[in-house]
N, CA, C and O atoms as a GROMACS GRO file, in nm:
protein
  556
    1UNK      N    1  12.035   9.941   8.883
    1UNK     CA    2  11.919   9.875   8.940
    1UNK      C    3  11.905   9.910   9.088
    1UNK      O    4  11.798   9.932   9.145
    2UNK      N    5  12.043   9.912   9.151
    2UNK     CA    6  12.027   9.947   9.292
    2UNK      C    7  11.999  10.127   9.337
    2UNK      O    8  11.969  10.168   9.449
    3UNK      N    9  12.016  10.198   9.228
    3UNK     CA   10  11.961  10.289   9.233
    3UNK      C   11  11.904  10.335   9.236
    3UNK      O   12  11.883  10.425   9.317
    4UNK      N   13  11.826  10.289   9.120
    4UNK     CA   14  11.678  10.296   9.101
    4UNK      C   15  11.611  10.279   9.186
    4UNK      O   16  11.556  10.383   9.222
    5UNK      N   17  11.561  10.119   9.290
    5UNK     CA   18  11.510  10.101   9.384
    5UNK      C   19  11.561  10.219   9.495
    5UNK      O   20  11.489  10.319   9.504
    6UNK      N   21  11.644  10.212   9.553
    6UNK     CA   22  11.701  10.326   9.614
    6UNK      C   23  11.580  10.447   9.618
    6UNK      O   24  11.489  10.470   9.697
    7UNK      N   25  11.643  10.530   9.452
    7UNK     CA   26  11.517  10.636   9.434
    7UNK      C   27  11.362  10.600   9.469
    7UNK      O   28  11.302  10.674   9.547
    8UNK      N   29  11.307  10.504   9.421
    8UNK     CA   30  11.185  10.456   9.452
    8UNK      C   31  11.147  10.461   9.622
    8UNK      O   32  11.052  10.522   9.671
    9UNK      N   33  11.238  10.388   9.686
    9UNK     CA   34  11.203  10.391   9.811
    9UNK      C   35  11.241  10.548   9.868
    9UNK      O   36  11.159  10.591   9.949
   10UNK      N   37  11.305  10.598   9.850
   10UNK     CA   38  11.280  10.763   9.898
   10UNK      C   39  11.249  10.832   9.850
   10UNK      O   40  11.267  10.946   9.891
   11UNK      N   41  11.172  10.804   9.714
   11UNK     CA   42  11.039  10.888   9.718
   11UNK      C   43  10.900  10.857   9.794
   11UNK      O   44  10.821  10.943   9.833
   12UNK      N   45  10.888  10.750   9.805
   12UNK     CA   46  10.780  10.686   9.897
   12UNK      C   47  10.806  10.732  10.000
   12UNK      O   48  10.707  10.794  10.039
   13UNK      N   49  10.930  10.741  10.106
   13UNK     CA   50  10.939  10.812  10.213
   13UNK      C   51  10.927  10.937  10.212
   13UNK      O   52  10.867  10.989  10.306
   14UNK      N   53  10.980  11.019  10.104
   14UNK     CA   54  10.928  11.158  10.107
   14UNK      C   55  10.774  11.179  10.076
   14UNK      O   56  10.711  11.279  10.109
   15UNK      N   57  10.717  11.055   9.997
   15UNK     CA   58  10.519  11.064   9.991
   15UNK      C   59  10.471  11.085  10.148
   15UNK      O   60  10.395  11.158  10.210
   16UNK      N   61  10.560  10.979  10.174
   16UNK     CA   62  10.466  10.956  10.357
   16UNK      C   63  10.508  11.074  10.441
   16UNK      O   64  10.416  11.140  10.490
   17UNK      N   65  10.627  11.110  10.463
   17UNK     CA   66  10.638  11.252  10.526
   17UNK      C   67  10.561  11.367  10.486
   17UNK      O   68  10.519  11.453  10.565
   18UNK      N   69  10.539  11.366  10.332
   18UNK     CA   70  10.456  11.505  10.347
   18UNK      C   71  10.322  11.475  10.366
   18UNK      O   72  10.261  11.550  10.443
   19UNK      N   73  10.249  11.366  10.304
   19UNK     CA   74  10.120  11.347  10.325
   19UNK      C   75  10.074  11.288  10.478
   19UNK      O   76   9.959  11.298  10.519
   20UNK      N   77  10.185  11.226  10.554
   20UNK     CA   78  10.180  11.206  10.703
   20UNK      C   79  10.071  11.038  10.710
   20UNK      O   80  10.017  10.976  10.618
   21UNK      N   81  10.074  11.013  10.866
   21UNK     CA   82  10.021  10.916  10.856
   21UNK      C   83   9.899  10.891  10.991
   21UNK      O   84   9.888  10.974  11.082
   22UNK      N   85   9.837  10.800  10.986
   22UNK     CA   86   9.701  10.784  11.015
   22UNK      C   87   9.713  10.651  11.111
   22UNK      O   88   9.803  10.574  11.077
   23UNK      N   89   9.626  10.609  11.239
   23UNK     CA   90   9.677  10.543  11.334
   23UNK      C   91   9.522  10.410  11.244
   23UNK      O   92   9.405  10.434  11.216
   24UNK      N   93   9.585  10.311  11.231
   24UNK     CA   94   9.461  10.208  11.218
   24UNK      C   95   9.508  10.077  11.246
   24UNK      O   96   9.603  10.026  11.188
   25UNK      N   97   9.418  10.005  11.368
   25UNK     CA   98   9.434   9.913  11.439
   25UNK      C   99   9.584   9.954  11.571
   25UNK      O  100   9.585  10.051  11.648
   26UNK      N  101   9.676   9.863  11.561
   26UNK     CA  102   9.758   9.889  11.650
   26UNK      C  103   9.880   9.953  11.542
   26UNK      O  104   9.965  10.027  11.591
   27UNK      N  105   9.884   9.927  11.422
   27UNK     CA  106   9.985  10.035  11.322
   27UNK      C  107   9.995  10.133  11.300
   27UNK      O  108   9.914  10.205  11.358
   28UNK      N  109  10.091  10.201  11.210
   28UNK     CA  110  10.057  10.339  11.159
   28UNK      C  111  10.060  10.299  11.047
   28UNK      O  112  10.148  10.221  11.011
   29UNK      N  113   9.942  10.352  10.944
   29UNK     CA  114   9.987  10.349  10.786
   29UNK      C  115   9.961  10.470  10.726
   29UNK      O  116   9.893  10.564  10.766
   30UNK      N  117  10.029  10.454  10.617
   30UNK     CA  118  10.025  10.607  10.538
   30UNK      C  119   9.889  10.617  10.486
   30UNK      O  120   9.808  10.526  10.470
   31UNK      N  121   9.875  10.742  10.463
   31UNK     CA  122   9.722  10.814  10.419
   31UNK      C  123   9.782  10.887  10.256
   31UNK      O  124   9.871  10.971  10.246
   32UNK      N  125   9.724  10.842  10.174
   32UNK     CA  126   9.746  10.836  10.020
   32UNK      C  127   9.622  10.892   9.979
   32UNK      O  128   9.507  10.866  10.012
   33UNK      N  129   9.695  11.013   9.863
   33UNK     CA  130   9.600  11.093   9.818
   33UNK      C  131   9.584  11.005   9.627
   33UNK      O  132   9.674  10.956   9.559
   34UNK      N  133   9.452  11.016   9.598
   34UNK     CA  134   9.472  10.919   9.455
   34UNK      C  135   9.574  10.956   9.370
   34UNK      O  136   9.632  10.869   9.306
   35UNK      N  137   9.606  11.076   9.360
   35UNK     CA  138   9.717  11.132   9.262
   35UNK      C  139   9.834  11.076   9.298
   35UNK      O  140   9.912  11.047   9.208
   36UNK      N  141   9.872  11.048   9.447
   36UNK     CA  142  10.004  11.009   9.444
   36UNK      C  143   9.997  10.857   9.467
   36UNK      O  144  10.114  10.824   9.486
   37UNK      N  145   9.916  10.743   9.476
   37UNK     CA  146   9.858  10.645   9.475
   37UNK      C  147   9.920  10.576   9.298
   37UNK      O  148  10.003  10.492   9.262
   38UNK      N  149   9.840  10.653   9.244
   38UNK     CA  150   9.819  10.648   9.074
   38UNK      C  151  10.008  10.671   9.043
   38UNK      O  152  10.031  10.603   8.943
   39UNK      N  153  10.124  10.731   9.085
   39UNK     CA  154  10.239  10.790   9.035
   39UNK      C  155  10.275  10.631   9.138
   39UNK      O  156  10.301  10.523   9.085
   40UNK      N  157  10.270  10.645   9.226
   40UNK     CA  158  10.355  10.495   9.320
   40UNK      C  159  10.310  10.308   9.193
   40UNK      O  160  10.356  10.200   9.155
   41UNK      N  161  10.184  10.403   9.188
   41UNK     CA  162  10.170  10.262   9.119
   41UNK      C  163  10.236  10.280   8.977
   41UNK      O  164  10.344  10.220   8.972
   42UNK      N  165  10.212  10.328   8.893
   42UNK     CA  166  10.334  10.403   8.757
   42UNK      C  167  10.487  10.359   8.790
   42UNK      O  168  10.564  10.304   8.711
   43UNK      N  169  10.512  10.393   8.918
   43UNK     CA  170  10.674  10.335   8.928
   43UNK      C  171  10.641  10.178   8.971
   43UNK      O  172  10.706  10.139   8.874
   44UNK      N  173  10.630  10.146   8.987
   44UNK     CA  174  10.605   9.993   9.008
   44UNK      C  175  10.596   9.892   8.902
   44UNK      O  176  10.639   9.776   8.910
   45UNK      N  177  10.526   9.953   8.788
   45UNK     CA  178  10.443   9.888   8.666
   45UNK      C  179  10.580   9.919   8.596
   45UNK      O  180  10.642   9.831   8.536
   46UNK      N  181  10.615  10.022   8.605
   46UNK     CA  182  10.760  10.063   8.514
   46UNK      C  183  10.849   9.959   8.552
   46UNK      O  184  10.894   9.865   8.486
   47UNK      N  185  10.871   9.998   8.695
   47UNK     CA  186  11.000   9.889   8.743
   47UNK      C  187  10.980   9.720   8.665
   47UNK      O  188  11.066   9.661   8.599
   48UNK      N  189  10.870   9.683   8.692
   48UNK     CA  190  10.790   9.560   8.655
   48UNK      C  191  10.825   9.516   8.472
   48UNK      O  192  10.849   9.411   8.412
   49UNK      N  193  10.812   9.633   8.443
   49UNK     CA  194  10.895   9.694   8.256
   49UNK      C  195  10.729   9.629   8.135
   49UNK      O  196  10.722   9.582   8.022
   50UNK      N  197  10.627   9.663   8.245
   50UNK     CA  198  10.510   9.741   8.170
   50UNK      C  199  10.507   9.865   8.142
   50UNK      O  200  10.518   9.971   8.203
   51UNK      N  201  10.482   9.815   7.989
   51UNK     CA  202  10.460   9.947   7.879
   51UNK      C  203  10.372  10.020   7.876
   51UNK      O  204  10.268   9.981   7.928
   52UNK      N  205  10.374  10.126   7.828
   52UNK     CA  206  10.260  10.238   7.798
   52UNK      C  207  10.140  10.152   7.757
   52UNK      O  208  10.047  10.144   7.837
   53UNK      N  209  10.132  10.091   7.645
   53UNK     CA  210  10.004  10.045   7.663
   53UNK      C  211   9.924   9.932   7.735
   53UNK      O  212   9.801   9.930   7.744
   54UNK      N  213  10.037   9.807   7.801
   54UNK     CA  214   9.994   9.771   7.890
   54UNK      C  215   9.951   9.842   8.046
   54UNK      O  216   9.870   9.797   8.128
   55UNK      N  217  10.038   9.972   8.056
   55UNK     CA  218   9.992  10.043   8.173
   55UNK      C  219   9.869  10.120   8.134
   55UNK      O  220   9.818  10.175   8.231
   56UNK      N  221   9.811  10.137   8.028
   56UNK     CA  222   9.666  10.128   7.995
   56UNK      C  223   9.585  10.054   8.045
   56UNK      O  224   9.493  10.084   8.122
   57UNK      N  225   9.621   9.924   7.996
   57UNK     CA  226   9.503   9.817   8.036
   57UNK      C  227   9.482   9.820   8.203
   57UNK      O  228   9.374   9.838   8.259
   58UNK      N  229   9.645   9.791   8.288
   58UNK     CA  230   9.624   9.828   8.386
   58UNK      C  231   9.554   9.943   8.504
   58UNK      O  232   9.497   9.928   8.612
   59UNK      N  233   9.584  10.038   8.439
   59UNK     CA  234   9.511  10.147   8.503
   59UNK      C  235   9.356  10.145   8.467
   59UNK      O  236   9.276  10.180   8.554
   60UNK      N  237   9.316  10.110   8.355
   60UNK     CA  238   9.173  10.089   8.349
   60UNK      C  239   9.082   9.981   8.424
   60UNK      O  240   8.966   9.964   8.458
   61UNK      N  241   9.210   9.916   8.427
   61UNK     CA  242   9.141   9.764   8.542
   61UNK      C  243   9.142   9.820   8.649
   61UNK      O  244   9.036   9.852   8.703
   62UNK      N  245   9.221   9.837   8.686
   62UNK     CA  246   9.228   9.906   8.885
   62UNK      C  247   9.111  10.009   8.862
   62UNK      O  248   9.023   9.988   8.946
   63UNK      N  249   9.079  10.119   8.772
   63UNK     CA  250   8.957  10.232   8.802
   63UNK      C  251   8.824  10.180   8.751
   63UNK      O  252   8.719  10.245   8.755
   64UNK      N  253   8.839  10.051   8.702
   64UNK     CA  254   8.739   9.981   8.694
   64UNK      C  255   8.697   9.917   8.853
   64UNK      O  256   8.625   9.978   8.932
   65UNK      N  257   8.740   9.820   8.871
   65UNK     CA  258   8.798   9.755   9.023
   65UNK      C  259   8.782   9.842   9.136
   65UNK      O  260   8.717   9.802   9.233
   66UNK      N  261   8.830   9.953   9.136
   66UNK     CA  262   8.868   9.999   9.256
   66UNK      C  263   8.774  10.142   9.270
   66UNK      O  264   8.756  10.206   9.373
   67UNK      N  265   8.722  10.170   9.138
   67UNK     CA  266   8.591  10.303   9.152
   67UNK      C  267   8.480  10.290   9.220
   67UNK      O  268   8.402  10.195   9.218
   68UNK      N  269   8.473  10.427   9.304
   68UNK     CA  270   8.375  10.422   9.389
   68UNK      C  271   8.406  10.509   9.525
   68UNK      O  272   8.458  10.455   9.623
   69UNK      N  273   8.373  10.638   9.522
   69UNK     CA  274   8.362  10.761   9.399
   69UNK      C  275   8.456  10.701   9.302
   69UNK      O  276   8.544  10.632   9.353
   70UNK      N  277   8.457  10.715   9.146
   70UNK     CA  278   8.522  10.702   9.075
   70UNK      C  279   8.685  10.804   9.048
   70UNK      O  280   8.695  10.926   9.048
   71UNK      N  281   8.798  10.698   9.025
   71UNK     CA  282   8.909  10.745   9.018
   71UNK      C  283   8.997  10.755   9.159
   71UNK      O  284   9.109  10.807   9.161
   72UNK      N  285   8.925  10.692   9.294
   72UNK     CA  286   8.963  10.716   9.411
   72UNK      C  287   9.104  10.684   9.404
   72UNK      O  288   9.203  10.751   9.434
   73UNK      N  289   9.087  10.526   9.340
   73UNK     CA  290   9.225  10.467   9.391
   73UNK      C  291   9.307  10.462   9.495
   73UNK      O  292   9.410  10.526   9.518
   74UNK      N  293   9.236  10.359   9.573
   74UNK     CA  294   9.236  10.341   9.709
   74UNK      C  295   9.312  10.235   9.753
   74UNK      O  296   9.239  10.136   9.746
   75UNK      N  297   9.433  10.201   9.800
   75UNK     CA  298   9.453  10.078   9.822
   75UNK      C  299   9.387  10.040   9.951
   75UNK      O  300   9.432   9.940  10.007
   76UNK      N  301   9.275  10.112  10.016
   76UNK     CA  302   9.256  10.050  10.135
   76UNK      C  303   9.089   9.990  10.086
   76UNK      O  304   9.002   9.957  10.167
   77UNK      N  305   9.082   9.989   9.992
   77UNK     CA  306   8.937   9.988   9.983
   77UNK      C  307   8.897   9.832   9.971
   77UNK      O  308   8.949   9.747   9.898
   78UNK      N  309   8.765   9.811  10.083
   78UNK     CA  310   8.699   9.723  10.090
   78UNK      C  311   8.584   9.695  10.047
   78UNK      O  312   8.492   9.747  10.110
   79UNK      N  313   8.551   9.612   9.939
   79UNK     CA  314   8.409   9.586   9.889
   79UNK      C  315   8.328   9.540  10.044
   79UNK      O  316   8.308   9.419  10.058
   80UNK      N  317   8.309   9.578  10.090
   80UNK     CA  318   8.171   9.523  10.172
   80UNK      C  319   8.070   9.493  10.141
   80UNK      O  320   8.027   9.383  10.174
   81UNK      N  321   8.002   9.571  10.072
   81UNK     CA  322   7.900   9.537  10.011
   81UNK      C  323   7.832   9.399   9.920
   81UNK      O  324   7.727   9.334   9.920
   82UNK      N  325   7.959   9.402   9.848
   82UNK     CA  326   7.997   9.250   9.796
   82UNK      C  327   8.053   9.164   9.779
   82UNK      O  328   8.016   9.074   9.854
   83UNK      N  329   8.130   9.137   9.716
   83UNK     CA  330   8.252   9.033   9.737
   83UNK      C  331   8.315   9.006   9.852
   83UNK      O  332   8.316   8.892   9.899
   84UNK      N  333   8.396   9.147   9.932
   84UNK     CA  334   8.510   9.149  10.072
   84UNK      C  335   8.610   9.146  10.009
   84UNK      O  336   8.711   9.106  10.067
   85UNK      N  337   8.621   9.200   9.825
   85UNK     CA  338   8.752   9.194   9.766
   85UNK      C  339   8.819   9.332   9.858
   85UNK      O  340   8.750   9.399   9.935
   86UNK      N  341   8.975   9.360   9.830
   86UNK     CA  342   9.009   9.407   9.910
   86UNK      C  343   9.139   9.500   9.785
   86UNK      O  344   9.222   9.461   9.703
   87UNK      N  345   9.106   9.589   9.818
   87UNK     CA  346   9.286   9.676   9.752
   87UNK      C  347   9.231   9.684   9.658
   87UNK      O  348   9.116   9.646   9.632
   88UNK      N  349   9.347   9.761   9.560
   88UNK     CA  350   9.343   9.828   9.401
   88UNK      C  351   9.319   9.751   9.286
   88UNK      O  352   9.272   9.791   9.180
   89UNK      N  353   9.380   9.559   9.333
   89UNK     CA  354   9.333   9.504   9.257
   89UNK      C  355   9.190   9.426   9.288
   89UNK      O  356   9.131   9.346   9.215
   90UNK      N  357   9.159   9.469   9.405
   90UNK     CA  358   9.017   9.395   9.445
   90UNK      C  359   9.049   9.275   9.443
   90UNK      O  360   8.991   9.208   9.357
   91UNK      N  361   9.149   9.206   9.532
   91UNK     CA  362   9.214   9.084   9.538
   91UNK      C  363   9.121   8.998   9.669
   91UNK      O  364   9.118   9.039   9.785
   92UNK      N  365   9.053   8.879   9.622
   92UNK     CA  366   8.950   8.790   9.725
   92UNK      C  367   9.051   8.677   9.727
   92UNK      O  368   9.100   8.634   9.622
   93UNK      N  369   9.081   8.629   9.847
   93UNK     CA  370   9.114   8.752   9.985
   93UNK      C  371   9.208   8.838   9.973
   93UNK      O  372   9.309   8.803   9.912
   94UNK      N  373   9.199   8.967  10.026
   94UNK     CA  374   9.306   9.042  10.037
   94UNK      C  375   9.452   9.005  10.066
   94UNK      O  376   9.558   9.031  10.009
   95UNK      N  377   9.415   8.930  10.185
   95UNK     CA  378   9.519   8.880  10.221
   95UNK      C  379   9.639   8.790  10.105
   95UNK      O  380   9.753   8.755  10.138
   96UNK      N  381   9.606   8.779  10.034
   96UNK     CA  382   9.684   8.694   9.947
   96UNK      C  383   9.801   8.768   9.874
   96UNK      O  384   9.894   8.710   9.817
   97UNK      N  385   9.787   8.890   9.882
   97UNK     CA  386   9.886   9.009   9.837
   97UNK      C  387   9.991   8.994   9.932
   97UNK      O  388  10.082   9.070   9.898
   98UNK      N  389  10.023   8.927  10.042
   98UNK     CA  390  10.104   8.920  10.151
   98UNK      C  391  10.206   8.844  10.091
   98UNK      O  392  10.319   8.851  10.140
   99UNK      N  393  10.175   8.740   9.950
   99UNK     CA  394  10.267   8.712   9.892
   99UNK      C  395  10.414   8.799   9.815
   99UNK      O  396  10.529   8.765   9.788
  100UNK      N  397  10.323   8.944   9.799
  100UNK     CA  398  10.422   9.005   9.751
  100UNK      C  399  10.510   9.144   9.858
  100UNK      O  400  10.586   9.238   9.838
  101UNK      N  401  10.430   9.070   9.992
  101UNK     CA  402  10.498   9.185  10.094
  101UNK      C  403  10.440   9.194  10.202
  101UNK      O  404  10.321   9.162  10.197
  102UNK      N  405  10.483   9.229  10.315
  102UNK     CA  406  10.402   9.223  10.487
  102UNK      C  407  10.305   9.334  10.431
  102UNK      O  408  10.191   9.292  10.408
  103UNK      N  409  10.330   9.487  10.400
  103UNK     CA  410  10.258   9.582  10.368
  103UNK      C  411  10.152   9.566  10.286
  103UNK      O  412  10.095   9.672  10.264
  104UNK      N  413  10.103   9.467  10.231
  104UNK     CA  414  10.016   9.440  10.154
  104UNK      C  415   9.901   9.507  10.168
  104UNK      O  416   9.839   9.515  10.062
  105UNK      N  417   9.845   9.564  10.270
  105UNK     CA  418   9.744   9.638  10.320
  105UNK      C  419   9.727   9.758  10.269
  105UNK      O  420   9.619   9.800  10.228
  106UNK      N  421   9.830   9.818  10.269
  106UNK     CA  422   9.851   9.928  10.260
  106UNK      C  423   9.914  10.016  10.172
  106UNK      O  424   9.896  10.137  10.176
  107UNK      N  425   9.994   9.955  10.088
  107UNK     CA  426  10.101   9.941  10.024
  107UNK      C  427  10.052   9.982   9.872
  107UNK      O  428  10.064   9.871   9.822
  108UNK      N  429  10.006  10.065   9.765
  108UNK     CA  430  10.017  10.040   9.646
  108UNK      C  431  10.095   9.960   9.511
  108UNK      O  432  10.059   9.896   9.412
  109UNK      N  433  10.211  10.002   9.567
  109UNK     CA  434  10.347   9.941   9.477
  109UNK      C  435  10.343   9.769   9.493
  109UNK      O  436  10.357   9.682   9.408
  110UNK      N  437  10.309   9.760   9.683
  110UNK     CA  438  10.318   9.583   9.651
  110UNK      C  439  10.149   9.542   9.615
  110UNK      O  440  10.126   9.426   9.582
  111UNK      N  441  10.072   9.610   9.621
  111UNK     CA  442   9.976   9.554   9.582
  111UNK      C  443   9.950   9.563   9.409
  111UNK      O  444   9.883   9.474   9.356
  112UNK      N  445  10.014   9.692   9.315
  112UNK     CA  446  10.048   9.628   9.210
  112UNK      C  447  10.135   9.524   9.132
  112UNK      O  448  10.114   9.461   9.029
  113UNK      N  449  10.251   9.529   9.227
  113UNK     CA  450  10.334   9.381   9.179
  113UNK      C  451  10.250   9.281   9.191
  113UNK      O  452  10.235   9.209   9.092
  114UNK      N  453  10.184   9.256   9.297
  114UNK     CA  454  10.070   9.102   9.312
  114UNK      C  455  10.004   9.090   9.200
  114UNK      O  456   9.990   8.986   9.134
  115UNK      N  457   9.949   9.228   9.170
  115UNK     CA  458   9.825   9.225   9.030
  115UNK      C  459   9.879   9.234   8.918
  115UNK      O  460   9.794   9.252   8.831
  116UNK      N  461   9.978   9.229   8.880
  116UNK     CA  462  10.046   9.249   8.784
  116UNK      C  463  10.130   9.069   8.759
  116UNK      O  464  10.148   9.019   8.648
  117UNK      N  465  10.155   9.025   8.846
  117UNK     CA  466  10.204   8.878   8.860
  117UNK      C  467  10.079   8.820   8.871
  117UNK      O  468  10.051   8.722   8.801
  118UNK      N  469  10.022   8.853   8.928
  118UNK     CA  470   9.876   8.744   8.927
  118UNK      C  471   9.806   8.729   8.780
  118UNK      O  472   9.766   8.627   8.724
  119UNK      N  473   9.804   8.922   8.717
  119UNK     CA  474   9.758   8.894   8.528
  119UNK      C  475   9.809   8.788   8.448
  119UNK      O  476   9.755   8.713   8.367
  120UNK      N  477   9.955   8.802   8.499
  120UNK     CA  478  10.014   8.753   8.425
  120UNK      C  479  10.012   8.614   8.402
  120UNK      O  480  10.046   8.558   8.298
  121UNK      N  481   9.964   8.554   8.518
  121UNK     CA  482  10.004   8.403   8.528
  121UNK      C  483   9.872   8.352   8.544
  121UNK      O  484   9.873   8.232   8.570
  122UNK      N  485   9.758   8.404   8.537
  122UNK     CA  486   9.654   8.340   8.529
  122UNK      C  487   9.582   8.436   8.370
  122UNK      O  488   9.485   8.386   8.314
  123UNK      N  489   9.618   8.515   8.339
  123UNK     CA  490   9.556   8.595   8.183
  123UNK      C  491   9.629   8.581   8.072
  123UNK      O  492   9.593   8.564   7.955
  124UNK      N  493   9.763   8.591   8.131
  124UNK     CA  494   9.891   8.570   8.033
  124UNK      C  495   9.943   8.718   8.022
  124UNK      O  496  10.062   8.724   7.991
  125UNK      N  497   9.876   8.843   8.040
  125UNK     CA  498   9.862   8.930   8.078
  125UNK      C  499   9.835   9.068   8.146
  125UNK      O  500   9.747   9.037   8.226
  126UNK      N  501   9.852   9.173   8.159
  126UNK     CA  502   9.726   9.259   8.187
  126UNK      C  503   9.603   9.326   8.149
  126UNK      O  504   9.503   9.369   8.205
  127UNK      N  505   9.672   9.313   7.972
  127UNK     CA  506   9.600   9.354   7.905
  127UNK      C  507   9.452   9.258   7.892
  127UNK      O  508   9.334   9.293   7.889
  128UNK      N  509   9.524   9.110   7.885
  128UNK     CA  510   9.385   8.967   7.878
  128UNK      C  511   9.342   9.005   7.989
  128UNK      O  512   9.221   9.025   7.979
  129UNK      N  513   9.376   9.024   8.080
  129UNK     CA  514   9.294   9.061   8.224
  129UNK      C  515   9.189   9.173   8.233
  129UNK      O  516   9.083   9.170   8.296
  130UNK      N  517   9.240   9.271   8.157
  130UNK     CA  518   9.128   9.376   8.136
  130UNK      C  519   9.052   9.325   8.078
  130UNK      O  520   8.960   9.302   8.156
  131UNK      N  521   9.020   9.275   7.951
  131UNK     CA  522   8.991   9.241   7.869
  131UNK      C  523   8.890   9.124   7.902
  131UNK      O  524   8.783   9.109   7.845
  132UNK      N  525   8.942   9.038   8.007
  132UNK     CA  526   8.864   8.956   8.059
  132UNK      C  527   8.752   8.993   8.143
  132UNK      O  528   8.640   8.942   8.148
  133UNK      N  529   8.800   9.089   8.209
  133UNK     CA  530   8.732   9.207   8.335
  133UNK      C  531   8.608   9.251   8.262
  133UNK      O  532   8.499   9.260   8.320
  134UNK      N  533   8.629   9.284   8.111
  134UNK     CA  534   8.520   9.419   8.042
  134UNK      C  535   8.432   9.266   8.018
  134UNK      O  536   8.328   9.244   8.081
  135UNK      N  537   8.464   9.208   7.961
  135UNK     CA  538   8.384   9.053   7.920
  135UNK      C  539   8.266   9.048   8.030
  135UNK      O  540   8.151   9.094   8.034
  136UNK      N  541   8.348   8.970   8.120
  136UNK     CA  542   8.269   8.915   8.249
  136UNK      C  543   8.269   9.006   8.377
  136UNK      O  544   8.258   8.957   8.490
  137UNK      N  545   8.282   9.131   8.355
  137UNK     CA  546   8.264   9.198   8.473
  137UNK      C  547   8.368   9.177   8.636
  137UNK      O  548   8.361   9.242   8.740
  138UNK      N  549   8.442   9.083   8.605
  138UNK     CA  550   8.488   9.044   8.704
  138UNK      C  551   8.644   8.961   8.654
  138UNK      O  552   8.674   8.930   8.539
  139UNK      N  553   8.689   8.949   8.722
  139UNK     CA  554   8.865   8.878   8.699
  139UNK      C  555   8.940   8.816   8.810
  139UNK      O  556   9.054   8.772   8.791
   0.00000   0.00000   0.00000
């Protein structure tokens, strides 16, 4: 187990070294390309010990949620336009992901643990969560 995490966290450090990082507000945060966005969140959902086909439902919720260009997969992305939902899971307020980490901003991995604990305990799932999402457009 301690390994594992281990590996996880230095591959994330080797993400941010090669893809480098970007100055916003008084921080630095990493600049995430969707492909490696989409693999950070995969180890997370794994660690989490979501399955192939719940990491279905999930990934269709977030490119539901979070499209625009479609497939971006953005954890920085802000609905402005409507809501002010915020991140991959389009979490109102953003801020509430801080439950699962200071990085919440920025962070893919903790912003799928939030969405993945949040399915769970208000859908019973991720899959009811999608599912709820395709229903009513919203979750």
């Amino acid at each position: 187990m301690v390994m594992r995490k281990l590996l996880s966290i230095l591959f994330v450090v080797a993400v941010v070294t090669v893809i480098g990082t970007a100055q916003a507000g008084t921080k630095s945060e990493p600049i995430f390309k969707p492909g490696v966005v989409y693999k950070l969140a995969k180890i997370e959902a794994s660690r989490l010990h979501i399955v192939k086909g719940e990491w279905n439902c999930l990934s269709a919720l977030i490119s539901r949620e979070n499209a625009e260009p479609p497939n971006t997969w953005n954890p920085q992305k802000w609905n402005g336009a409507g809501s002010g939902a915020f991140g991959l899971p389009q979490a109102l307020p953003g801020s509430k992901m801080a439950s699962e980490g200071t990085d919440w901003y920025w962070n893919p991995q903790t912003q799928i643990r939030w969405m993945i604990k949040y399915s769970k305990s208000r859908y019973g799932g991720v899959c009811q969560a999608d599912s709820y999402q395709r229903r009513n457009h919203w979750y």
